[in-house]
N, CA, C and O atoms as a Tinker XYZ file with bonds, in Angstrom:
   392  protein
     1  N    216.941000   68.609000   52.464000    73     2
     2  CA   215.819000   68.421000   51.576000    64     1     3
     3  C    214.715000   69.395000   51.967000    63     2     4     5
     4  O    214.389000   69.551000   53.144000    81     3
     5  N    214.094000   70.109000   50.858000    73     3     6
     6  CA   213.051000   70.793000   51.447000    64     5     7
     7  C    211.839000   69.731000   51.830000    63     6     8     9
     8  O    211.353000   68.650000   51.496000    81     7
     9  N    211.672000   71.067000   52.987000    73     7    10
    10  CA   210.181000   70.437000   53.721000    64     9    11
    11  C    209.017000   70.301000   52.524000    63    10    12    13
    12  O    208.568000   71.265000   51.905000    81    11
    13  N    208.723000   69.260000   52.376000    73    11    14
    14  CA   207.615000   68.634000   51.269000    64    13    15
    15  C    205.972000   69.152000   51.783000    63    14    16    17
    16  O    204.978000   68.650000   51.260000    81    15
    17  N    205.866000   70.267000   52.920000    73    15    18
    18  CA   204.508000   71.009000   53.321000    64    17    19
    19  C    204.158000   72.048000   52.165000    63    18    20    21
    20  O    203.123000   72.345000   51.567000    81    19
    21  N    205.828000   72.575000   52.108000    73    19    22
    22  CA   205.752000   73.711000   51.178000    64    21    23
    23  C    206.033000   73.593000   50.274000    63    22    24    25
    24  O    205.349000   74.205000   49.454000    81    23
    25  N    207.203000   72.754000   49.723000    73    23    26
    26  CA   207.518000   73.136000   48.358000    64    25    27
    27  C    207.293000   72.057000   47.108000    63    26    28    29
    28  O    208.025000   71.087000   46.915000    81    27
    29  N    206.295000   72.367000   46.408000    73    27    30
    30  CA   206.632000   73.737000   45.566000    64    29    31
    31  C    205.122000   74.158000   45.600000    63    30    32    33
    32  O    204.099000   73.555000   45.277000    81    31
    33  N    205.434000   75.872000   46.292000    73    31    34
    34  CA   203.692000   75.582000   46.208000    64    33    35
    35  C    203.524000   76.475000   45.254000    63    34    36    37
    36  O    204.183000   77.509000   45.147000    81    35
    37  N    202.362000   76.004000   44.298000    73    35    38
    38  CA   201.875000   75.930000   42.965000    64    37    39
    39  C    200.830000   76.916000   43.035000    63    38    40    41
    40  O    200.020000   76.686000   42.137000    81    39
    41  N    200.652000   77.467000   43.413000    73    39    42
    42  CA   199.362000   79.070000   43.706000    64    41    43
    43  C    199.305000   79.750000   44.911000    63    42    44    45
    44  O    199.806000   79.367000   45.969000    81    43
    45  N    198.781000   80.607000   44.752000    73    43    46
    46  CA   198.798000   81.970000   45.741000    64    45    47
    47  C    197.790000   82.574000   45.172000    63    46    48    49
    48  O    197.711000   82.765000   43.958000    81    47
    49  N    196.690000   83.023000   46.268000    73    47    50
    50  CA   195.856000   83.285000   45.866000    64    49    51
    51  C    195.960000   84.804000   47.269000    63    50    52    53
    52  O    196.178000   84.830000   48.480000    81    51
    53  N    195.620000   85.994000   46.054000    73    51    54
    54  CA   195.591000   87.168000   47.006000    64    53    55
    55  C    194.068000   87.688000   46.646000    63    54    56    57
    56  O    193.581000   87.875000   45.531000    81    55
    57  N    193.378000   87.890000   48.149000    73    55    58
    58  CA   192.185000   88.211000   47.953000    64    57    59
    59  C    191.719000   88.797000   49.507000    63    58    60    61
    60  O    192.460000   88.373000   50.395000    81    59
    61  N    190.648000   89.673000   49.963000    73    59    62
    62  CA   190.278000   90.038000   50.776000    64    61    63
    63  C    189.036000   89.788000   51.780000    63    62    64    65
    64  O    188.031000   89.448000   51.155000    81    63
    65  N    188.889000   89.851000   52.882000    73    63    66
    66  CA   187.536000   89.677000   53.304000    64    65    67
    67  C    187.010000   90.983000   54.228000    63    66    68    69
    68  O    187.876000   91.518000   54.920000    81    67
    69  N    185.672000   91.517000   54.282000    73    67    70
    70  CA   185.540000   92.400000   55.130000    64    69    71
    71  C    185.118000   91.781000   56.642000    63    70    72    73
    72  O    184.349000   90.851000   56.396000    81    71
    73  N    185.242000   91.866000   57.691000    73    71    74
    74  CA   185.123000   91.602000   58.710000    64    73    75
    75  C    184.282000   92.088000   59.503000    63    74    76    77
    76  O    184.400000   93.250000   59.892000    81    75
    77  N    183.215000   91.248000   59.921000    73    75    78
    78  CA   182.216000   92.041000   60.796000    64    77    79
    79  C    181.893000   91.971000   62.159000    63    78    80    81
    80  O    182.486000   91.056000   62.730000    81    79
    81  N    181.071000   92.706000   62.940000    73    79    82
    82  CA   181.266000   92.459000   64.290000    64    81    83
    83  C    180.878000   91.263000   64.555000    63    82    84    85
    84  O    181.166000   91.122000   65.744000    81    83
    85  N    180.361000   90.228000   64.155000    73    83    86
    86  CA   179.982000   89.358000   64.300000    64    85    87
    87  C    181.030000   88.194000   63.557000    63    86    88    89
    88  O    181.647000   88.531000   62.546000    81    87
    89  N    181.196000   86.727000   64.158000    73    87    90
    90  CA   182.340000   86.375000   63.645000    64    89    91
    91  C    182.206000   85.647000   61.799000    63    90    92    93
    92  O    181.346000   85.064000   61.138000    81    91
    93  N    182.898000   85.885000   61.699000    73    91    94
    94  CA   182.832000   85.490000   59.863000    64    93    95
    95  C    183.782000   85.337000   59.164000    63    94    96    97
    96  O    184.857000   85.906000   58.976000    81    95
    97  N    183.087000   84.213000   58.670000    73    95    98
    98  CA   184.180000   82.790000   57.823000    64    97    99
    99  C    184.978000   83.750000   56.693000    63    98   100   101
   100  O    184.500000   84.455000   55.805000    81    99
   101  N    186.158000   83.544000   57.010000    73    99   102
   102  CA   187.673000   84.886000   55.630000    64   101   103
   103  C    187.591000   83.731000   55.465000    63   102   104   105
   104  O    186.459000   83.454000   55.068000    81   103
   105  N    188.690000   82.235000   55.638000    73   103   106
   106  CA   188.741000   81.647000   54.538000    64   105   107
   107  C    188.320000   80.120000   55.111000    63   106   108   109
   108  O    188.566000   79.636000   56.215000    81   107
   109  N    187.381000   79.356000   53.623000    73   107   110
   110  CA   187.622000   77.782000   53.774000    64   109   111
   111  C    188.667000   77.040000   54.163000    63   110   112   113
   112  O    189.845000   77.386000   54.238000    81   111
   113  N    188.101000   75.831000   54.449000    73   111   114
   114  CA   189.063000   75.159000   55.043000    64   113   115
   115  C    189.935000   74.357000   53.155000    63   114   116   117
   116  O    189.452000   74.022000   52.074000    81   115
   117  N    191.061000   74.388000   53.624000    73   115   118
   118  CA   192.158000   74.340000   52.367000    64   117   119
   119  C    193.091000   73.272000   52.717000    63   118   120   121
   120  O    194.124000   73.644000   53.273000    81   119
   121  N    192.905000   71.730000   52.457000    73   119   122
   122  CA   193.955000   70.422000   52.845000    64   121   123
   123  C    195.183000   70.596000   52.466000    63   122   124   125
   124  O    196.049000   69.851000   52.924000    81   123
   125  N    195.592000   71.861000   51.332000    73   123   126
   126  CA   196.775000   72.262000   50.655000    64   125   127
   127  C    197.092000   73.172000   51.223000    63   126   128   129
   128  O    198.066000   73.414000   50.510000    81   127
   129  N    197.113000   74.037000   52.034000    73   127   130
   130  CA   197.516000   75.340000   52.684000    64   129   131
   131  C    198.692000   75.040000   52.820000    63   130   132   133
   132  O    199.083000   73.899000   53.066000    81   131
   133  N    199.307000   75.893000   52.696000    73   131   134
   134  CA   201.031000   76.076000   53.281000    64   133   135
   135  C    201.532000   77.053000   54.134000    63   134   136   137
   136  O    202.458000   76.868000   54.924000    81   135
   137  N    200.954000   78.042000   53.983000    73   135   138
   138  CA   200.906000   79.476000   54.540000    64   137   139
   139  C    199.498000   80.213000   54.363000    63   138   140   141
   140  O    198.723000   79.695000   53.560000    81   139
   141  N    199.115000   81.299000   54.991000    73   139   142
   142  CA   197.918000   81.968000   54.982000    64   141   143
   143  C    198.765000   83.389000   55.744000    63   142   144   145
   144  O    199.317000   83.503000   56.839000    81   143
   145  N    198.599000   84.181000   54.809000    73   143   146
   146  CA   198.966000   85.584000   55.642000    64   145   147
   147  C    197.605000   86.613000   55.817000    63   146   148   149
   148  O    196.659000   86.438000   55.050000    81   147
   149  N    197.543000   87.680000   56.844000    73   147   150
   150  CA   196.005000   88.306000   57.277000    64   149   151
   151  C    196.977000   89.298000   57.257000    63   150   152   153
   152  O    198.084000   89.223000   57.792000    81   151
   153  N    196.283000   90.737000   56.278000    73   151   154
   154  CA   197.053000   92.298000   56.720000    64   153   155
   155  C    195.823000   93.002000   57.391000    63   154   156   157
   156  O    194.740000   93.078000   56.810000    81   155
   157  N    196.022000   93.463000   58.520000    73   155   158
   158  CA   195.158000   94.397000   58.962000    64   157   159
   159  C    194.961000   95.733000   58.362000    63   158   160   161
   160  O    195.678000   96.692000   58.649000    81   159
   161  N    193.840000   95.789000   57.405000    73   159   162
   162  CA   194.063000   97.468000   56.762000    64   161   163
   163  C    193.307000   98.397000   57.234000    63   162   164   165
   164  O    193.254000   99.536000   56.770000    81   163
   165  N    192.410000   97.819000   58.570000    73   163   166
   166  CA   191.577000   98.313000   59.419000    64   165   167
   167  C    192.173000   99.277000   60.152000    63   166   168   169
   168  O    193.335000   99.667000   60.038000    81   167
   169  N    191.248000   99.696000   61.000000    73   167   170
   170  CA   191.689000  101.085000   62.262000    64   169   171
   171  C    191.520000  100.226000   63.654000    63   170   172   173
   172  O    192.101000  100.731000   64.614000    81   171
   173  N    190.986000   99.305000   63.842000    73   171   174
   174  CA   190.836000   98.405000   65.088000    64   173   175
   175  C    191.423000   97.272000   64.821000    63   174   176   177
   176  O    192.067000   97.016000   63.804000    81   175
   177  N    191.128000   96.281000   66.107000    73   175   178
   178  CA   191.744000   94.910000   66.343000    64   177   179
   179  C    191.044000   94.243000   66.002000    63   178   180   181
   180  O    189.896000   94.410000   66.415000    81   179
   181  N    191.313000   93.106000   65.059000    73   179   182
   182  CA   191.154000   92.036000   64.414000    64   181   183
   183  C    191.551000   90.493000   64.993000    63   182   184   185
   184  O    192.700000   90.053000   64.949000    81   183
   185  N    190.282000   89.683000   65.595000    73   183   186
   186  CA   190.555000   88.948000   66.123000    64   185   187
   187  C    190.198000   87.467000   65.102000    63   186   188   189
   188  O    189.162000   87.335000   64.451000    81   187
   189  N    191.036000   86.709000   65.151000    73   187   190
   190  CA   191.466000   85.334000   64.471000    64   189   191
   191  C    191.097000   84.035000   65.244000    63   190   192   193
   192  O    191.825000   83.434000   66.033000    81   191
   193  N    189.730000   83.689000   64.842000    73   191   194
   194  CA   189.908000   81.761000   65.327000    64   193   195
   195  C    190.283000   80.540000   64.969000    63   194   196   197
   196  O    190.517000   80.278000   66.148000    81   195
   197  N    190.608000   79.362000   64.322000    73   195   198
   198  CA   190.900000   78.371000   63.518000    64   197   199
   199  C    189.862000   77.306000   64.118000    63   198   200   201
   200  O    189.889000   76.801000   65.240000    81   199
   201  N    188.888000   77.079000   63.026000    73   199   202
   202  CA   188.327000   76.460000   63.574000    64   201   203
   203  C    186.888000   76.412000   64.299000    63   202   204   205
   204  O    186.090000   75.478000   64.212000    81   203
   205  N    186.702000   77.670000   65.073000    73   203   206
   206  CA   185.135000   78.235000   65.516000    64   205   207
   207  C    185.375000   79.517000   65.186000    63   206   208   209
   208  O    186.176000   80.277000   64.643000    81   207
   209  N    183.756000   79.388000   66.060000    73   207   210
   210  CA   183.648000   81.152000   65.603000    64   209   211
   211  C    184.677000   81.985000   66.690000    63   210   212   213
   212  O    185.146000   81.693000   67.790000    81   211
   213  N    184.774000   83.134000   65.823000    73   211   214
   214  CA   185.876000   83.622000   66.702000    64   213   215
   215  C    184.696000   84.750000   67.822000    63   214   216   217
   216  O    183.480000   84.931000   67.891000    81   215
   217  N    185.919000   85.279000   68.536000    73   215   218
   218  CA   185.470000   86.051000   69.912000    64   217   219
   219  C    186.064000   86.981000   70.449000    63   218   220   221
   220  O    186.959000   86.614000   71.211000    81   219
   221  N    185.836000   88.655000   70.299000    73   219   222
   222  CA   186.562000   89.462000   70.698000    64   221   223
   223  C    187.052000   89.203000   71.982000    63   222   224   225
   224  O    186.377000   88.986000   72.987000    81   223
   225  N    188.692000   89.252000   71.851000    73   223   226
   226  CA   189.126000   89.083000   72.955000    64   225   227
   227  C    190.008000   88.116000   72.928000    63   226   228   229
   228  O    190.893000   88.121000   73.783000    81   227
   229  N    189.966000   87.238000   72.092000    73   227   230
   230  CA   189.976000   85.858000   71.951000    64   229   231
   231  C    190.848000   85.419000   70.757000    63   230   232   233
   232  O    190.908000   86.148000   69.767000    81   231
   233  N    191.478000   84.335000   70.808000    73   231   234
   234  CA   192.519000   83.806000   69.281000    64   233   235
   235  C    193.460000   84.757000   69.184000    63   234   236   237
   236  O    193.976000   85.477000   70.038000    81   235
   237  N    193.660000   84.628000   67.643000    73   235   238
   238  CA   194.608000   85.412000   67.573000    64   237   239
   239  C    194.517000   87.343000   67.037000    63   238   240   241
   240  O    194.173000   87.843000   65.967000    81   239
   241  N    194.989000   87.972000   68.321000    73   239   242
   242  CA   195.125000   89.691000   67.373000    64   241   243
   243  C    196.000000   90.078000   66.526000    63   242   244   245
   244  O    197.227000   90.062000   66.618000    81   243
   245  N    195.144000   90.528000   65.461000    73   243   246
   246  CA   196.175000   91.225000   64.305000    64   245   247
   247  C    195.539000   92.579000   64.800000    63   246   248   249
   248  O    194.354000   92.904000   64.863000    81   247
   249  N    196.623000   93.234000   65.116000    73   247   250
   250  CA   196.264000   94.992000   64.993000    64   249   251
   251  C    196.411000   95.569000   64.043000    63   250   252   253
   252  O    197.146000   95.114000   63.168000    81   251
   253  N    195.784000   96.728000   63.895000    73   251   254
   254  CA   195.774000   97.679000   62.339000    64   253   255
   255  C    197.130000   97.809000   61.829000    63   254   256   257
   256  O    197.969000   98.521000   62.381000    81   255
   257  N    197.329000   97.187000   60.873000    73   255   258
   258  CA   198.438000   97.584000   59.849000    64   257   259
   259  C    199.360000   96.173000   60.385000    63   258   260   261
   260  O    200.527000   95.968000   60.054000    81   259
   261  N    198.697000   95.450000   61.109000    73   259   262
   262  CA   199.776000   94.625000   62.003000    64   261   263
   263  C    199.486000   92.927000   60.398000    63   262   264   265
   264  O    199.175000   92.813000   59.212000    81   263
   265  N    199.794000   92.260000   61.327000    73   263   266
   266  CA   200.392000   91.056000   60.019000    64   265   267
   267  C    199.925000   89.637000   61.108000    63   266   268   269
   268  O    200.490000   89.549000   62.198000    81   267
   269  N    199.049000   88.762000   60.766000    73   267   270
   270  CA   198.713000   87.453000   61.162000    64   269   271
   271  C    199.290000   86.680000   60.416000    63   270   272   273
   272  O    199.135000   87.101000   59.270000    81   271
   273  N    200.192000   85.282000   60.428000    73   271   274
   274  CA   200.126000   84.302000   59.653000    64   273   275
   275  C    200.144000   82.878000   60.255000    63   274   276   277
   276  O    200.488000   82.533000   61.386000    81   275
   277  N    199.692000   82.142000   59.227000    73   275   278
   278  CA   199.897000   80.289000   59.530000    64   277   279
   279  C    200.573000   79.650000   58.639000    63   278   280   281
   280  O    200.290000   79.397000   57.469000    81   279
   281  N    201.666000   79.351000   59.379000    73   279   282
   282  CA   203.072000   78.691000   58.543000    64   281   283
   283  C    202.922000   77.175000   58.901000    63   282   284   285
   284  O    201.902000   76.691000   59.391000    81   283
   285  N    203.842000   76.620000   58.656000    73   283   286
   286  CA   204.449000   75.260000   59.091000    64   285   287
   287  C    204.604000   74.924000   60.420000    63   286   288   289
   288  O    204.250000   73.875000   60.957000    81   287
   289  N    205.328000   76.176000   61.078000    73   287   290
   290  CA   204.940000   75.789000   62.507000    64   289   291
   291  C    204.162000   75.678000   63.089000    63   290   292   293
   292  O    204.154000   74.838000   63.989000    81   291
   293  N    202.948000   76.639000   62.786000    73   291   294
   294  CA   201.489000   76.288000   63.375000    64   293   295
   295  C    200.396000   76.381000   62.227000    63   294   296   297
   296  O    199.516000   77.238000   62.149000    81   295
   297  N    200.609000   75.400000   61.411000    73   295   298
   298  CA   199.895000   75.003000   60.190000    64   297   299
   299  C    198.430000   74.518000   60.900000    63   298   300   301
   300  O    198.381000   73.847000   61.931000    81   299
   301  N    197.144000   75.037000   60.073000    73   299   302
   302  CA   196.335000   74.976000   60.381000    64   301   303
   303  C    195.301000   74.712000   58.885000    63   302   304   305
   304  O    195.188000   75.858000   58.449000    81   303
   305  N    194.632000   73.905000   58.065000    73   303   306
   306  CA   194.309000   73.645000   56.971000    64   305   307
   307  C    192.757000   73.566000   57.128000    63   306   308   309
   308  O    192.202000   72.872000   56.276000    81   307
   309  N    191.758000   74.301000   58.303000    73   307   310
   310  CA   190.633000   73.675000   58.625000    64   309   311
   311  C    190.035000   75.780000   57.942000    63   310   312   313
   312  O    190.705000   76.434000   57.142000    81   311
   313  N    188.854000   76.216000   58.529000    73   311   314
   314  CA   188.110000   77.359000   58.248000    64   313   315
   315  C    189.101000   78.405000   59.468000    63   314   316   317
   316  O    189.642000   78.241000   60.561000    81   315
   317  N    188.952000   79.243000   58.708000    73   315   318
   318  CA   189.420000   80.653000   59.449000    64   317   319
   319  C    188.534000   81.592000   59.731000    63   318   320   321
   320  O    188.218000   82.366000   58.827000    81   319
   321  N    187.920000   81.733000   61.092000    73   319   322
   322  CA   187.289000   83.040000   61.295000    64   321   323
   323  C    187.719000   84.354000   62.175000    63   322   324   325
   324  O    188.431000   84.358000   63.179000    81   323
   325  N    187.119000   85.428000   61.550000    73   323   326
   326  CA   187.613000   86.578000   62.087000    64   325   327
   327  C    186.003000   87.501000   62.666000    63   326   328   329
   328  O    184.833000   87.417000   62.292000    81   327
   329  N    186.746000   88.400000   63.794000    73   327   330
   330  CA   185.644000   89.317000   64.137000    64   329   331
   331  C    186.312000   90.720000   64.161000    63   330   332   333
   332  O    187.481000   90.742000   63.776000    81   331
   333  N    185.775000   91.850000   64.539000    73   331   334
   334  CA   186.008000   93.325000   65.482000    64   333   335
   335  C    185.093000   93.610000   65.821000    63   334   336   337
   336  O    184.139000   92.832000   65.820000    81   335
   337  N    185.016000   94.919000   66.271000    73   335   338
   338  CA   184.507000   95.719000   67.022000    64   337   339
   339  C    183.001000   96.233000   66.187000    63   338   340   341
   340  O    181.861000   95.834000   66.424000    81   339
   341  N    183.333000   96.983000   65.418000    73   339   342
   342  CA   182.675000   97.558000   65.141000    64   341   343
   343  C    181.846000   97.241000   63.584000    63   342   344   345
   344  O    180.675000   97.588000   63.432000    81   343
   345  N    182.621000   96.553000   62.506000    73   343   346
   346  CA   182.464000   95.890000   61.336000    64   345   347
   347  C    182.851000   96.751000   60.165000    63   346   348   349
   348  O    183.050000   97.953000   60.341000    81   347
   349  N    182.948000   96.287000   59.170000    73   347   350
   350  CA   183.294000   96.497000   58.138000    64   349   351
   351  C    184.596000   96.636000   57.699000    63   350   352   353
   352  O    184.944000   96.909000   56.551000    81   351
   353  N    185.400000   96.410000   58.790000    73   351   354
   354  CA   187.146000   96.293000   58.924000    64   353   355
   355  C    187.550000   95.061000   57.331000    63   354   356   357
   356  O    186.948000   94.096000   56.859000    81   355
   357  N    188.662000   95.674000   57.015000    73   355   358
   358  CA   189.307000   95.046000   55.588000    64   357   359
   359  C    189.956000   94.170000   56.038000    63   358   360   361
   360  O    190.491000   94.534000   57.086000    81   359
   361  N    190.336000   92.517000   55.590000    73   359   362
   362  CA   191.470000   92.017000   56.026000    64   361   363
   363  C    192.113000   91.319000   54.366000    63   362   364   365
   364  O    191.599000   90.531000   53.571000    81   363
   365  N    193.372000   92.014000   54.365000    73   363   366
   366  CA   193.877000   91.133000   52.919000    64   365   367
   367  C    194.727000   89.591000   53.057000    63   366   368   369
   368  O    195.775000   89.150000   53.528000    81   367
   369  N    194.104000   89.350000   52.674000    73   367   370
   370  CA   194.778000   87.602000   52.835000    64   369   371
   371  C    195.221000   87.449000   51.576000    63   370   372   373
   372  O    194.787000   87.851000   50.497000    81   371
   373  N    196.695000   86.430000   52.063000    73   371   374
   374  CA   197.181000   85.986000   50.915000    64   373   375
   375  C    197.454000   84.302000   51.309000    63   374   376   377
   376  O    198.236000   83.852000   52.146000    81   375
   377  N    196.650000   83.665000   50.519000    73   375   378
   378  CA   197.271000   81.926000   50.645000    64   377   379
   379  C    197.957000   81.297000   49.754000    63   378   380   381
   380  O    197.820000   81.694000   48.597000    81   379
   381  N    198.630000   80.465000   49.939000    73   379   382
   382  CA   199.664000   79.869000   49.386000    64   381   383
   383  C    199.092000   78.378000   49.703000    63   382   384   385
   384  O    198.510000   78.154000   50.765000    81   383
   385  N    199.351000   77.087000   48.435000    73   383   386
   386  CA   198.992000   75.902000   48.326000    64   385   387
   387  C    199.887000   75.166000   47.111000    63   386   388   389
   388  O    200.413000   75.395000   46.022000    81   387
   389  N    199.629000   73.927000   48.285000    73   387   390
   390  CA   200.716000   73.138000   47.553000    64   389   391
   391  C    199.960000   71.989000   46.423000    63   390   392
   392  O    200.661000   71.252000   45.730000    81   391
């Protein structure tokens, strides 16, 4: 039987956030999340918190061109924040909800 987290999920929403040196809210918190993917289209490291503010150095790194996600295994449905270095770094997110 499929896992009832995901299926059938009913939107996908593809959209972007710019990222600044300072940490800042990419996405609300979403009780339907199923997945959340982060593309790094930046030239630096992109750091990921769930939950607080994030902290270079700290959570999770997506490197440039590199790929973050939150699946089922480490499903997370609360605020997502991101930081870098320097700011203005692109991150494309794509979420998925059930």
């Amino acid at each position: 039987m499929p896992d009832p987290r995901i299926f059938p999920i009913v939107s996908i929403e593809n959209t972007f956030a710019t990222v600044n040196a300072v940490s800042t809210l990419v996405r609300a918190e979403n009780k339907r999340r199923v997945f959340c993917q982060f593309v790094n289209t930046g030239d630096e490291v992109c750091y990921l918190a769930e939950g607080n503010a994030a902290v270079i150095g700290s959570g999770d790194a997506v490197y440039p061109s590199g790929v973050g996600r939150i699946e089922t295994d480490n499903m997370f449905d609360g605020e997502i924040y991101a930081i870098c270095e320097s700011g203005g770094l692109n991150l494309s997110i794509s979420e998925g909800s059930n």
